[in-house]
Biopython code that builds the backbone (N, CA, C, O; Angstrom):
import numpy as np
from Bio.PDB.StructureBuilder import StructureBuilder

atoms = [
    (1, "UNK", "N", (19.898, -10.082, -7.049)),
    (1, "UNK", "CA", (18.464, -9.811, -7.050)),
    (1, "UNK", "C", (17.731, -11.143, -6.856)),
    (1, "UNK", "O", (17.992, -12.108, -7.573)),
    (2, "UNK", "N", (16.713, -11.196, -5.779)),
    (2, "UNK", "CA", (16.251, -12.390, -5.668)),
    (2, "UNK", "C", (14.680, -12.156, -6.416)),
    (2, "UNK", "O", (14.355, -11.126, -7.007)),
    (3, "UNK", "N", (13.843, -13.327, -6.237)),
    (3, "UNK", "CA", (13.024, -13.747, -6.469)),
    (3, "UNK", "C", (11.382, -12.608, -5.752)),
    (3, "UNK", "O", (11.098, -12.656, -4.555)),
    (4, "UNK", "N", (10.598, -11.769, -6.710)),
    (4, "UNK", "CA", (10.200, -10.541, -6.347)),
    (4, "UNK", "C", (8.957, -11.299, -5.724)),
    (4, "UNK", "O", (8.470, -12.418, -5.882)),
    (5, "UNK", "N", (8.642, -10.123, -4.899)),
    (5, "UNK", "CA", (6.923, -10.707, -4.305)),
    (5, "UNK", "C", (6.354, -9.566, -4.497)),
    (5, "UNK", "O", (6.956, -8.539, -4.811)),
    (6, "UNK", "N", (4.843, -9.695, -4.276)),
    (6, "UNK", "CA", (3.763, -8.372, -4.008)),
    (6, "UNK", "C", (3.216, -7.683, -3.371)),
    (6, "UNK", "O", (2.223, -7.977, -2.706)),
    (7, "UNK", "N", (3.842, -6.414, -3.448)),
    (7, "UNK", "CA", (3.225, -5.787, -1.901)),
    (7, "UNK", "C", (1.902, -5.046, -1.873)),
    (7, "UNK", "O", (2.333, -3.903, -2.025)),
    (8, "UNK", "N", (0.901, -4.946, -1.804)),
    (8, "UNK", "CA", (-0.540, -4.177, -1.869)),
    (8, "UNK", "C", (-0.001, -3.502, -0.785)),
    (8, "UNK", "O", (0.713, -3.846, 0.157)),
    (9, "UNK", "N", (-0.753, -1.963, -1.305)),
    (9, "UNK", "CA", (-0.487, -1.122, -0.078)),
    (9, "UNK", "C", (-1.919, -0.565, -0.432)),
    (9, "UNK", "O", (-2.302, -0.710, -1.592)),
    (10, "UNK", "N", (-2.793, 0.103, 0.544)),
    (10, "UNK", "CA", (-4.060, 0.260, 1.002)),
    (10, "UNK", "C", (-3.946, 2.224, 0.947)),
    (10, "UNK", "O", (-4.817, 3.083, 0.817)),
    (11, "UNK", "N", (-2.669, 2.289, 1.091)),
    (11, "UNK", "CA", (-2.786, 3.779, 1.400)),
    (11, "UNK", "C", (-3.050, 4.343, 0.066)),
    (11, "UNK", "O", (-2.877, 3.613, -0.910)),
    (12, "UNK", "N", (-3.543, 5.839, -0.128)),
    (12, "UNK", "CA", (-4.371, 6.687, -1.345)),
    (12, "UNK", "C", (-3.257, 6.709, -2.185)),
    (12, "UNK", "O", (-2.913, 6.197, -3.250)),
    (13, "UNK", "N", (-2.719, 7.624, -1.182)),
    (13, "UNK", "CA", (-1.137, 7.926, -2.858)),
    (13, "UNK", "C", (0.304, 7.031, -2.607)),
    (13, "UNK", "O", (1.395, 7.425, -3.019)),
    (14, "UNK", "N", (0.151, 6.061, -2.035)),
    (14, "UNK", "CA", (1.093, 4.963, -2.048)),
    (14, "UNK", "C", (2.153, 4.938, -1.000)),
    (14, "UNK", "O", (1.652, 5.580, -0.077)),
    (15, "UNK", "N", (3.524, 4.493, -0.577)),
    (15, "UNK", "CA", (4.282, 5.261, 0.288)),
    (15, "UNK", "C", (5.429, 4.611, -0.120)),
    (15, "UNK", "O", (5.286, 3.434, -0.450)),
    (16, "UNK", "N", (6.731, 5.182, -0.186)),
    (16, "UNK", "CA", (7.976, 5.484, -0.488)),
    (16, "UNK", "C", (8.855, 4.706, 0.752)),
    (16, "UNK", "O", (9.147, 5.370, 1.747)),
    (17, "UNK", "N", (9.339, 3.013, 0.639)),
    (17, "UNK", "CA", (9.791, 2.321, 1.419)),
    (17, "UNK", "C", (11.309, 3.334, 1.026)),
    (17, "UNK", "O", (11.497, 3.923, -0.039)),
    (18, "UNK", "N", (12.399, 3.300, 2.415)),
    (18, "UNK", "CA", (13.733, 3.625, 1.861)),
    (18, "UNK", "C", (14.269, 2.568, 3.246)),
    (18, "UNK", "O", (13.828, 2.307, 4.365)),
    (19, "UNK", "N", (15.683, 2.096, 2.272)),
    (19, "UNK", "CA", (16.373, 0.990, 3.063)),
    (19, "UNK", "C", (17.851, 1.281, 2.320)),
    (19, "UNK", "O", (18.107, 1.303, 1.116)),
    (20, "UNK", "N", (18.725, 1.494, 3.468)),
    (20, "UNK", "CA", (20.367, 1.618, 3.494)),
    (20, "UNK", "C", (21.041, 0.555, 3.210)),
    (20, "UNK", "O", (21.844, 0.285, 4.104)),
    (21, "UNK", "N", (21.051, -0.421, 2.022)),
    (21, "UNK", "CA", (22.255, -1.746, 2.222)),
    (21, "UNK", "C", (23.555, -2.058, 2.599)),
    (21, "UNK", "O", (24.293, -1.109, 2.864)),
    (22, "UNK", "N", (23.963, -3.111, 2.674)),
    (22, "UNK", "CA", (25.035, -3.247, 3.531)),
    (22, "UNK", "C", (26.403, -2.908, 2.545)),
    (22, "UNK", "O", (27.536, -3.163, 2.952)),
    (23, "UNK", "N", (26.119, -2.235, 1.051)),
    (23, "UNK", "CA", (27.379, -1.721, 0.653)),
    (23, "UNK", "C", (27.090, -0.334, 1.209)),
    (23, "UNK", "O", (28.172, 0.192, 1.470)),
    (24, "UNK", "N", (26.010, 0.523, 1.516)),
    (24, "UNK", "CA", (25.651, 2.145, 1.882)),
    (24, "UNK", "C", (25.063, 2.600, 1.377)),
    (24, "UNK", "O", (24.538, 3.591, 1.884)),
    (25, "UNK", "N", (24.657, 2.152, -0.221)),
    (25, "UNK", "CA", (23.133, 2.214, -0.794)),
    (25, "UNK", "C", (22.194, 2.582, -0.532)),
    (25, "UNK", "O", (21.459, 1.801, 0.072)),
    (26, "UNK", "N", (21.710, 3.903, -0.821)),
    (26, "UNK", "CA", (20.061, 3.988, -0.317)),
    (26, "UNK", "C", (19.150, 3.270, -1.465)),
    (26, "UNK", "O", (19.501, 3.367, -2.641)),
    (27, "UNK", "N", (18.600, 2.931, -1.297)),
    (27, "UNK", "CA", (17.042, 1.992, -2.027)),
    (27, "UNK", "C", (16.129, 3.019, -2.025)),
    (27, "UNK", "O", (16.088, 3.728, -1.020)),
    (28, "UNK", "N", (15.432, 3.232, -2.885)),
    (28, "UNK", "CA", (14.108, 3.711, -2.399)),
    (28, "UNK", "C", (13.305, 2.752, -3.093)),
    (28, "UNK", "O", (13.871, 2.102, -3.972)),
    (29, "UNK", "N", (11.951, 2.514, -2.840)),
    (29, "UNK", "CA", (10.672, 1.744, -3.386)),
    (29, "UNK", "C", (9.507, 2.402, -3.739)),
    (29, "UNK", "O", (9.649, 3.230, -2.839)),
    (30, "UNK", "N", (8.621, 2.703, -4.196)),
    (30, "UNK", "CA", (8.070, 3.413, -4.328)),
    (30, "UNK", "C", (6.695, 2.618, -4.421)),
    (30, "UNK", "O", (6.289, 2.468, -5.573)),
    (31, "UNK", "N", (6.075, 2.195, -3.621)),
    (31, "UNK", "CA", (4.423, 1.360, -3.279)),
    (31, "UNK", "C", (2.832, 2.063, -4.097)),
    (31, "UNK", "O", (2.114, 2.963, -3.661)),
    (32, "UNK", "N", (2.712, 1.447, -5.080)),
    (32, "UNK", "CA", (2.088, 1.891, -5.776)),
    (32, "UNK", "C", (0.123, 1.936, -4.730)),
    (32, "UNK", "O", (-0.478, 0.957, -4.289)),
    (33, "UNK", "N", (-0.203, 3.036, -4.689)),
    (33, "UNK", "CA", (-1.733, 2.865, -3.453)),
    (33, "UNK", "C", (-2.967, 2.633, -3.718)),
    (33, "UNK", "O", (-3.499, 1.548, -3.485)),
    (34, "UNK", "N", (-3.510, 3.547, -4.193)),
    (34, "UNK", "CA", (-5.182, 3.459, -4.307)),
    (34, "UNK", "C", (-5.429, 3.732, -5.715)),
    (34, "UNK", "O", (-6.058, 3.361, -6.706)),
    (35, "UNK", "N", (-4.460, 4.718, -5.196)),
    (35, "UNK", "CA", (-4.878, 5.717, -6.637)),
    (35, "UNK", "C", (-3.581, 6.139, -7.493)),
    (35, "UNK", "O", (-3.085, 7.185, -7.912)),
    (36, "UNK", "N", (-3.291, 4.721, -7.527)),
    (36, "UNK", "CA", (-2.057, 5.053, -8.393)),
    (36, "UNK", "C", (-2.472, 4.837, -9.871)),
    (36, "UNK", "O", (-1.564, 4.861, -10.702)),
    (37, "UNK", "N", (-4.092, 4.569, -10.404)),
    (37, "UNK", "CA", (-4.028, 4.135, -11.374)),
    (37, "UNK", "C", (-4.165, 5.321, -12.320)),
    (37, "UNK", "O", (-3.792, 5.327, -13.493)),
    (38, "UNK", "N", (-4.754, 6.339, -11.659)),
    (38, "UNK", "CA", (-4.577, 7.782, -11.878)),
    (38, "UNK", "C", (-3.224, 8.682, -12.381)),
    (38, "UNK", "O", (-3.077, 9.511, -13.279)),
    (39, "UNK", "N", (-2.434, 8.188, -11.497)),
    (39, "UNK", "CA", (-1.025, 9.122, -11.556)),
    (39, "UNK", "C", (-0.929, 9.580, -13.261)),
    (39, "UNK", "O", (-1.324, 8.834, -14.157)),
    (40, "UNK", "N", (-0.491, 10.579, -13.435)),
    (40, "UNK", "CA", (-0.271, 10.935, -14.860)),
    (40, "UNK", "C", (-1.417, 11.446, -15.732)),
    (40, "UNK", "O", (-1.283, 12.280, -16.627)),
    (41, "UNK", "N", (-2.349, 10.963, -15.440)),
    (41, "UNK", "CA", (-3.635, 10.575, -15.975)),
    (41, "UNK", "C", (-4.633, 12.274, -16.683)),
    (41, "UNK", "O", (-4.878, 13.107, -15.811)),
    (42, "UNK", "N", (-4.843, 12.429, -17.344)),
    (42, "UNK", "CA", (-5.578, 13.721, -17.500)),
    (42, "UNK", "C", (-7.236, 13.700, -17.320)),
    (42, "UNK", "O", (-8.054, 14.608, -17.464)),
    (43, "UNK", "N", (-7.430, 12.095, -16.894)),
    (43, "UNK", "CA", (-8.812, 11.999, -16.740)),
    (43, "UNK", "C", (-8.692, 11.117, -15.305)),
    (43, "UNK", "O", (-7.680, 10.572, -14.865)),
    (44, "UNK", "N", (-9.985, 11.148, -14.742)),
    (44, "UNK", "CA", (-10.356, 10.178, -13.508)),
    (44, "UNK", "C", (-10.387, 8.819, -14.214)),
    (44, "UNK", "O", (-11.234, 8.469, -15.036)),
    (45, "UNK", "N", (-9.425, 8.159, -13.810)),
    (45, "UNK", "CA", (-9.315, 6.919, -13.607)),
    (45, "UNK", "C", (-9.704, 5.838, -12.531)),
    (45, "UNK", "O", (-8.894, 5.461, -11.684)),
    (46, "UNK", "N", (-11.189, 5.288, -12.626)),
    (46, "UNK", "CA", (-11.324, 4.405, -11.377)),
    (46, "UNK", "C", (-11.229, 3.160, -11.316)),
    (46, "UNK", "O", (-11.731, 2.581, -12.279)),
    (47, "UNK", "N", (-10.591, 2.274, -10.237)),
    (47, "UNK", "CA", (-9.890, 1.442, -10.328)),
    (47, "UNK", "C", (-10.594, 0.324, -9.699)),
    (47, "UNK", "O", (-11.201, 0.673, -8.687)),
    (48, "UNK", "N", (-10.706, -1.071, -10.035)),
    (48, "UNK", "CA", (-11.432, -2.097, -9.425)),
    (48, "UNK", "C", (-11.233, -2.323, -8.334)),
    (48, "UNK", "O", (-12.105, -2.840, -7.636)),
    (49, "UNK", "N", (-10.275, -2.068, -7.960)),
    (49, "UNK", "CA", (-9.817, -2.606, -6.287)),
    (49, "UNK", "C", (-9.154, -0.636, -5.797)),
    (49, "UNK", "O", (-8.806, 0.409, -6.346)),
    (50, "UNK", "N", (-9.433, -1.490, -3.869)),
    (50, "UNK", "CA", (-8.922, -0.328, -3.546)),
    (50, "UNK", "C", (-7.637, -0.117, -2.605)),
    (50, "UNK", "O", (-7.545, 0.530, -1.562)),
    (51, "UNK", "N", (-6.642, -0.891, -3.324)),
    (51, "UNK", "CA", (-5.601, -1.144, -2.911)),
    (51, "UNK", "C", (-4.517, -1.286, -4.087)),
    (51, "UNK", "O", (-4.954, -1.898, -5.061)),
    (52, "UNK", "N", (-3.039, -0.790, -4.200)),
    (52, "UNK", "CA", (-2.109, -1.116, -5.089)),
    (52, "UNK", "C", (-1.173, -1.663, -5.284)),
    (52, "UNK", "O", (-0.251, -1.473, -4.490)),
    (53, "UNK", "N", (-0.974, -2.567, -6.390)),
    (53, "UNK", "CA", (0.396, -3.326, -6.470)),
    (53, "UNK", "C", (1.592, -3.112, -6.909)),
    (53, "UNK", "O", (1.856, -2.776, -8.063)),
    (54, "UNK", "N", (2.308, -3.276, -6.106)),
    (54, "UNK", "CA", (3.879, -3.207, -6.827)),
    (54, "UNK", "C", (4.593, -4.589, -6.438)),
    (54, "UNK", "O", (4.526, -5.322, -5.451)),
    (55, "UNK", "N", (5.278, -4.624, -7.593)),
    (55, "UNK", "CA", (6.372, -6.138, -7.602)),
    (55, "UNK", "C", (7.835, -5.650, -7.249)),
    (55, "UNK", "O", (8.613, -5.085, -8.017)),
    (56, "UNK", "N", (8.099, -6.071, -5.589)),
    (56, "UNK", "CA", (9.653, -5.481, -5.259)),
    (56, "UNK", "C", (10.576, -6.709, -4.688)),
    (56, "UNK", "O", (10.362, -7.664, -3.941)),
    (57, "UNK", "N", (11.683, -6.222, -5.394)),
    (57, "UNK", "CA", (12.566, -7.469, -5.231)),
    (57, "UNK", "C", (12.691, -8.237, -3.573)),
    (57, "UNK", "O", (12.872, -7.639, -2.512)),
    (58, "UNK", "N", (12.556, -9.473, -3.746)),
    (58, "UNK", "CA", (12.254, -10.499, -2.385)),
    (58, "UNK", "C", (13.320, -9.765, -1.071)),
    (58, "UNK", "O", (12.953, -9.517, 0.078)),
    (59, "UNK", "N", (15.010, -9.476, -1.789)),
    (59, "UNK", "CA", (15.793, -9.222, -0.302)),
    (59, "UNK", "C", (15.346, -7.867, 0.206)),
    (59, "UNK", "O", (15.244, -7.572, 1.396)),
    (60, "UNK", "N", (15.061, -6.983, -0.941)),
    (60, "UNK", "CA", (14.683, -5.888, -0.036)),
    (60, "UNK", "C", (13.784, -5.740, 0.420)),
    (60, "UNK", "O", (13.733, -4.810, 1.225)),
    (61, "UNK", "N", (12.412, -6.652, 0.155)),
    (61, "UNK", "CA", (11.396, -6.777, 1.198)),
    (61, "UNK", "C", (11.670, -7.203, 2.570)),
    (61, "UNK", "O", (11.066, -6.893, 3.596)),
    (62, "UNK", "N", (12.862, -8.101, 2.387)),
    (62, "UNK", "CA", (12.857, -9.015, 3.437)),
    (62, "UNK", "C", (13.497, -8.027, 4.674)),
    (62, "UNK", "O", (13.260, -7.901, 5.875)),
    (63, "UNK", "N", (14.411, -7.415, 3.737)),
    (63, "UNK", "CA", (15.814, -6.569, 4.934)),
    (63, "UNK", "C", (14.614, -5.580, 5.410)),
    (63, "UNK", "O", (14.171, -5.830, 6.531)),
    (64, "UNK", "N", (13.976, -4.397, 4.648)),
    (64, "UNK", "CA", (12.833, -3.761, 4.983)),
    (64, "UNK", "C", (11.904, -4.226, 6.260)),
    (64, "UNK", "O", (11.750, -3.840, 7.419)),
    (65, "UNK", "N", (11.371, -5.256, 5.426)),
    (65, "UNK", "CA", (10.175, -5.661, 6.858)),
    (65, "UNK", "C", (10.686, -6.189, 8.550)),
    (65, "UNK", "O", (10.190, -6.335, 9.667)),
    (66, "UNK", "N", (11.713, -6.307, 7.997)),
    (66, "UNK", "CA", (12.688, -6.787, 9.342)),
    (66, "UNK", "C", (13.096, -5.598, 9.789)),
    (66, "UNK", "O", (12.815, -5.467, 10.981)),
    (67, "UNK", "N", (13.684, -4.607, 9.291)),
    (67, "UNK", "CA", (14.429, -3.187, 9.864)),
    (67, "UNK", "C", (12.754, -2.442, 10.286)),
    (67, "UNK", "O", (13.013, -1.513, 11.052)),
    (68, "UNK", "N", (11.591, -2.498, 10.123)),
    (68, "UNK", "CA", (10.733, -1.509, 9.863)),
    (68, "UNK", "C", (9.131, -2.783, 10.743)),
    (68, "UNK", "O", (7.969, -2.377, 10.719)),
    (69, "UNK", "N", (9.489, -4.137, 11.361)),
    (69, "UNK", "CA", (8.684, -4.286, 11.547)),
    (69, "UNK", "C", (7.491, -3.779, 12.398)),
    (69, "UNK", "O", (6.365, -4.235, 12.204)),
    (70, "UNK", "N", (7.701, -2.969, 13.208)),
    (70, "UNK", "CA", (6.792, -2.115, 14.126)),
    (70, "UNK", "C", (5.945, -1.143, 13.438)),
    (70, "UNK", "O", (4.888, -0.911, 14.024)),
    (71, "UNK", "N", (6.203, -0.319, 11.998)),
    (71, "UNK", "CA", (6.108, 0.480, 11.318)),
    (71, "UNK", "C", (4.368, 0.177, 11.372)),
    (71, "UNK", "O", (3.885, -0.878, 10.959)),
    (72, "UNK", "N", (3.481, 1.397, 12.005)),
    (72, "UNK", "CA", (2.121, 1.007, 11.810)),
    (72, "UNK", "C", (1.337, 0.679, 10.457)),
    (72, "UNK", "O", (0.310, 0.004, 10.398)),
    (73, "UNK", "N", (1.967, 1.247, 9.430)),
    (73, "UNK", "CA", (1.458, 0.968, 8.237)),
    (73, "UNK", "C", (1.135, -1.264, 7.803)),
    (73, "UNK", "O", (0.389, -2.105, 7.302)),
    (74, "UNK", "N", (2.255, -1.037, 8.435)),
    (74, "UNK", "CA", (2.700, -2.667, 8.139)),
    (74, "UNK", "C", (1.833, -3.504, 9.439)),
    (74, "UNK", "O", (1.500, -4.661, 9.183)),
    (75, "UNK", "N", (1.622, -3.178, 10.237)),
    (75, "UNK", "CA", (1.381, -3.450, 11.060)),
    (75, "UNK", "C", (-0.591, -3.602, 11.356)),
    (75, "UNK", "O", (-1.099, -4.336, 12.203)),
    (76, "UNK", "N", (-1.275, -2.783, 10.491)),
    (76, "UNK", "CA", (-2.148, -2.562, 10.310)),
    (76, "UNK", "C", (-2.492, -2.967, 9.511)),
    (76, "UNK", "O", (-3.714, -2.840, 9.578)),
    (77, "UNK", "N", (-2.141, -3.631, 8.327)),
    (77, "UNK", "CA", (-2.297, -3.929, 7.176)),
    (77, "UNK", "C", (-2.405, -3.131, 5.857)),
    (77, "UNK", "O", (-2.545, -3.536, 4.703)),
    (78, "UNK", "N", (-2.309, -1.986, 6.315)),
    (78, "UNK", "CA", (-2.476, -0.912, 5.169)),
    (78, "UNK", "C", (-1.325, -1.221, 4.032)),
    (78, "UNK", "O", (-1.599, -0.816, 2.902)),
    (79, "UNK", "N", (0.043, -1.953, 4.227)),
    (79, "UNK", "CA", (1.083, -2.940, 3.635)),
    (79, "UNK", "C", (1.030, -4.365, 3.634)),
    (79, "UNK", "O", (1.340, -5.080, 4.587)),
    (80, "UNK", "N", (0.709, -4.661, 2.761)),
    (80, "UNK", "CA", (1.065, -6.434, 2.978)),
    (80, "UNK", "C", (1.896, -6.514, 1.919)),
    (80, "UNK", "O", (2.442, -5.692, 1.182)),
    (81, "UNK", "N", (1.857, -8.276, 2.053)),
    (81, "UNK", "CA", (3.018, -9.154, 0.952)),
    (81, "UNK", "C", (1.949, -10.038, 0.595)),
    (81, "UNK", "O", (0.920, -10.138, 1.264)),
    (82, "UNK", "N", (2.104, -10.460, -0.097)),
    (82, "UNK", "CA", (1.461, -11.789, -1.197)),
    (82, "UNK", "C", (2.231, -11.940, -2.107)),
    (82, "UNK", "O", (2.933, -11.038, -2.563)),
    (83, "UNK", "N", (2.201, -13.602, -2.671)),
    (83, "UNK", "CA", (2.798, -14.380, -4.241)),
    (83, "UNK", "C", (2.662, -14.032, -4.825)),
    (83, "UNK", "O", (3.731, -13.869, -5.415)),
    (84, "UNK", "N", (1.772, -13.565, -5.415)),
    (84, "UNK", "CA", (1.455, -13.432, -6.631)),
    (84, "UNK", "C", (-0.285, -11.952, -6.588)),
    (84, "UNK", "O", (-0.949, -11.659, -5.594)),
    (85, "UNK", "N", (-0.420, -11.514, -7.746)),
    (85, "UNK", "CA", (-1.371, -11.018, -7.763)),
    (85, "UNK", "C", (-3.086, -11.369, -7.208)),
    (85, "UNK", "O", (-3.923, -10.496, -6.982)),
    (86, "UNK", "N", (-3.293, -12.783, -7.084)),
    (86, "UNK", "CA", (-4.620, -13.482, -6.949)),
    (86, "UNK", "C", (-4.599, -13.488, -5.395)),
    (86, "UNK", "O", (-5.407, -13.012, -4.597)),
    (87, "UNK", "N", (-3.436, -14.167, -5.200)),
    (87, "UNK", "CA", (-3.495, -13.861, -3.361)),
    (87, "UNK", "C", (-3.384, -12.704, -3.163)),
    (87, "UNK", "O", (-4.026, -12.269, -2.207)),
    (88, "UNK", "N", (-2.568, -11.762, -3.937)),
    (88, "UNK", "CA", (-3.067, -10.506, -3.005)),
    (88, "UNK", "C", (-4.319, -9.826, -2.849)),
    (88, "UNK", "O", (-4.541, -8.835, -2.154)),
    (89, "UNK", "N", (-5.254, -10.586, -3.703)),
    (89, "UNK", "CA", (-7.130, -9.998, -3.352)),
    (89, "UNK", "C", (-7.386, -10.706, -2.362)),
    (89, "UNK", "O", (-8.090, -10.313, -1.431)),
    (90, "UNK", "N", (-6.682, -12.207, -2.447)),
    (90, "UNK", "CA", (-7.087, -13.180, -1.024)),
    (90, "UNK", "C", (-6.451, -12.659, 0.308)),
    (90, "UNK", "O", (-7.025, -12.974, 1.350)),
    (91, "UNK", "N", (-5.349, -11.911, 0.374)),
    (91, "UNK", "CA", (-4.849, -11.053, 1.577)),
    (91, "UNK", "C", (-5.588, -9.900, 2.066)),
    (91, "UNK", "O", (-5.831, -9.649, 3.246)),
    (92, "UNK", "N", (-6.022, -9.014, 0.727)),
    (92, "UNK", "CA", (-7.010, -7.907, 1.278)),
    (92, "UNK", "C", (-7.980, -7.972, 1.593)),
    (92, "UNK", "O", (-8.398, -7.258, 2.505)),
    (93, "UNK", "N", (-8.975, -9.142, 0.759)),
    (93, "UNK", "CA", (-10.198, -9.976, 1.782)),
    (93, "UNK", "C", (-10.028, -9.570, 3.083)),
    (93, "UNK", "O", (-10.812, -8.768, 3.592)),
    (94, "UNK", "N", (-8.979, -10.087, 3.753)),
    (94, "UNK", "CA", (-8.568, -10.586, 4.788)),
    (94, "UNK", "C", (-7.778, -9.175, 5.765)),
    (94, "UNK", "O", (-7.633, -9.293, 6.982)),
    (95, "UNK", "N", (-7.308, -7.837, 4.974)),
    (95, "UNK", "CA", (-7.087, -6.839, 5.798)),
    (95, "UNK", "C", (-8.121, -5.861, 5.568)),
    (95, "UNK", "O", (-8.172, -4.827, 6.233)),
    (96, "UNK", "N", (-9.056, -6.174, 4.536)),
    (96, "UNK", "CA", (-10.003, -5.074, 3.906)),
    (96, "UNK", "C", (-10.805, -3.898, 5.369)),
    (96, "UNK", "O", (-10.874, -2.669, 5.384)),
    (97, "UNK", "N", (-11.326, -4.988, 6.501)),
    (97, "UNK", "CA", (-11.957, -4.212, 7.633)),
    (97, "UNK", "C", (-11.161, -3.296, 8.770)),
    (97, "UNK", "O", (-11.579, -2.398, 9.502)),
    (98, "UNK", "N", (-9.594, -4.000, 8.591)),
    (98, "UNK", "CA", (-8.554, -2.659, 9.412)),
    (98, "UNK", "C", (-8.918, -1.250, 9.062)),
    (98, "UNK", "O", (-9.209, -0.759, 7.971)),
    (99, "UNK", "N", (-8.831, -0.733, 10.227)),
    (99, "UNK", "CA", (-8.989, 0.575, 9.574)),
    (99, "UNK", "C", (-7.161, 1.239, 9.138)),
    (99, "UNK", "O", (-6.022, 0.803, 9.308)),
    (100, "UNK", "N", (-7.450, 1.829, 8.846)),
    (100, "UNK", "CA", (-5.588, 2.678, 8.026)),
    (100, "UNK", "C", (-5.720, 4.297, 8.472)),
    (100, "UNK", "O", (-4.789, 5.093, 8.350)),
    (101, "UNK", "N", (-7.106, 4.652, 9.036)),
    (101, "UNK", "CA", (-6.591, 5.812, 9.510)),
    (101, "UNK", "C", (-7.285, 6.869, 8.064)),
    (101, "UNK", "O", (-7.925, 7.914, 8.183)),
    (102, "UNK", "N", (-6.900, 6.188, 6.812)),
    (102, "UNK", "CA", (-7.198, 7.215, 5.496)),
    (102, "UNK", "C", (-8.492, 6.567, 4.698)),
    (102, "UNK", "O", (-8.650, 6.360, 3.495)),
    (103, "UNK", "N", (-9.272, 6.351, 5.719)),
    (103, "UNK", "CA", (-10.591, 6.029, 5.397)),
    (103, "UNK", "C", (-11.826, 7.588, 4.908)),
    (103, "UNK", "O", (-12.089, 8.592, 5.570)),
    (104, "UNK", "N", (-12.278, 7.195, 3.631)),
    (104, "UNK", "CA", (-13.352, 8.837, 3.336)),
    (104, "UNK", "C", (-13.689, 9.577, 4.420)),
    (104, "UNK", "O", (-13.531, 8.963, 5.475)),
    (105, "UNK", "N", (-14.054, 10.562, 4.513)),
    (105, "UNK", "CA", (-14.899, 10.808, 5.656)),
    (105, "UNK", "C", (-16.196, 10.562, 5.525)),
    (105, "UNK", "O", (-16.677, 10.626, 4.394)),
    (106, "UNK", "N", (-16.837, 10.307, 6.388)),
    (106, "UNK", "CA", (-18.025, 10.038, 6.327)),
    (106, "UNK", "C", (-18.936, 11.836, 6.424)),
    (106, "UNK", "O", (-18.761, 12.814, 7.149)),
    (107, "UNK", "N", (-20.216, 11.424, 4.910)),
    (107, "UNK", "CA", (-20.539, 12.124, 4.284)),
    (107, "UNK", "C", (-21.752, 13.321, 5.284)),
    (107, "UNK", "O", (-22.131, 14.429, 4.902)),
    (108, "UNK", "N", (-22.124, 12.605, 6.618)),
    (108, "UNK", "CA", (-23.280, 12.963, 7.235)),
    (108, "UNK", "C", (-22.713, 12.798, 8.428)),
    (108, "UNK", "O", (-21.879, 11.905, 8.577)),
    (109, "UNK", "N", (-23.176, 13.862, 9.758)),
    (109, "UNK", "CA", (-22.639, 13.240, 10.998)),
    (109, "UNK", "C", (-21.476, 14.476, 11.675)),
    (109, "UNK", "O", (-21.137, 15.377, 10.907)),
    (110, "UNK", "N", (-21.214, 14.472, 12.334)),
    (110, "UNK", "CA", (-19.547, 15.284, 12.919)),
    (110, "UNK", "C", (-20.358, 17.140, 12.518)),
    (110, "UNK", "O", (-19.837, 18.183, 12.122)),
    (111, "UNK", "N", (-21.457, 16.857, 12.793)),
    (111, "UNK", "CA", (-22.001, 18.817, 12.319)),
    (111, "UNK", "C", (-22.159, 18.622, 10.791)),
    (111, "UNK", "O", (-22.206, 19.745, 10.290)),
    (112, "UNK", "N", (-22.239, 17.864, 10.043)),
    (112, "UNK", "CA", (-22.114, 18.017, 8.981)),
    (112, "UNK", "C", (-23.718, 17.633, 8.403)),
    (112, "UNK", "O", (-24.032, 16.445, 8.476)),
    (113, "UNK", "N", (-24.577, 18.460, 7.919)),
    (113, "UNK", "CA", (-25.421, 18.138, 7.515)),
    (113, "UNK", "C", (-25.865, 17.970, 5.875)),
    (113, "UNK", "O", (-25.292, 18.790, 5.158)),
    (114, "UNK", "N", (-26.739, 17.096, 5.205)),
    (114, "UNK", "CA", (-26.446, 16.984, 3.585)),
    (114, "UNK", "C", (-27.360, 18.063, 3.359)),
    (114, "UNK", "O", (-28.330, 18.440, 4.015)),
    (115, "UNK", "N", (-26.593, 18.697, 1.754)),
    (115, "UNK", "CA", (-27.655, 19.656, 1.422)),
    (115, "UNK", "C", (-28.916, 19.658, 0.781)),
    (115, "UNK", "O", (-29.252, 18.804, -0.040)),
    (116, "UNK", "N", (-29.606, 20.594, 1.142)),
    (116, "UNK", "CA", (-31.310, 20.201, 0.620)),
    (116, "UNK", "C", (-31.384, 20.657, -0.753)),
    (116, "UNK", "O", (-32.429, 20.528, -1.391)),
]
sb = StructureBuilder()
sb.init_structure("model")
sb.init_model(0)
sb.init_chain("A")
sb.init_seg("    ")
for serial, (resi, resn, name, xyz) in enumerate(atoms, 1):
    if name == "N":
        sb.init_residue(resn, " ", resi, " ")
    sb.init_atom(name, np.array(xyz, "f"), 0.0, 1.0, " ", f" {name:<3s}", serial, name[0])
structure = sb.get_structure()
């Protein structure tokens, strides 16, 4: 087990990395998202940021992002890596305007009119 890093993932309910190792091992990961602060929760839980962290061990990030680099999630930023927790607000700064596709809908617009 090496040395873990942080992955923020942008998506709502998180997403489920899986990676085969070289004994035949399946891995799974499980990327904590938006609204993971909720999970379990019997009340609405709202969360300061809108992105989630999980701490996953360094090789299987590494073997992952290498087997999966095209993967649009990753690719878009809706996945990143950062050191530590502080850079990862300084990373999402920095992917916050990508879009991911699982953006609200917008409330007015598309036939949709607000009610009177």
């Amino acid at each position: 087990m090496s040395k873990e890093v942080v992955i923020g993932c942008r998506h709502p309910c998180g997403i489920v990395l899986d990676l085969v190792n070289a004994s035949g091992q399946d891995i799974k990961v499980k990327l904590n998202g938006q609204n993971s602060a909720q999970e379990g929760s019997p009340i609405i839980l709202l969360s300061e940021r809108d992105y989630g962290i999980t701490y996953v061990d360094g090789d299987f990030w590494a073997a992952w992002k290498e087997l999966f680099k095209d993967y649009a999630p990753l690719k878009t930023g809706m996945i990143f890596e950062a050191k530590d927790e502080r850079d990862a607000k300084a990373v999402h700064k920095e992917v916050k305007g990508e879009k991911t596709g699982h953006e609200p809908m917008p409330q007015e617009g598309n036939g949709v009119k607000k009610a009177d």
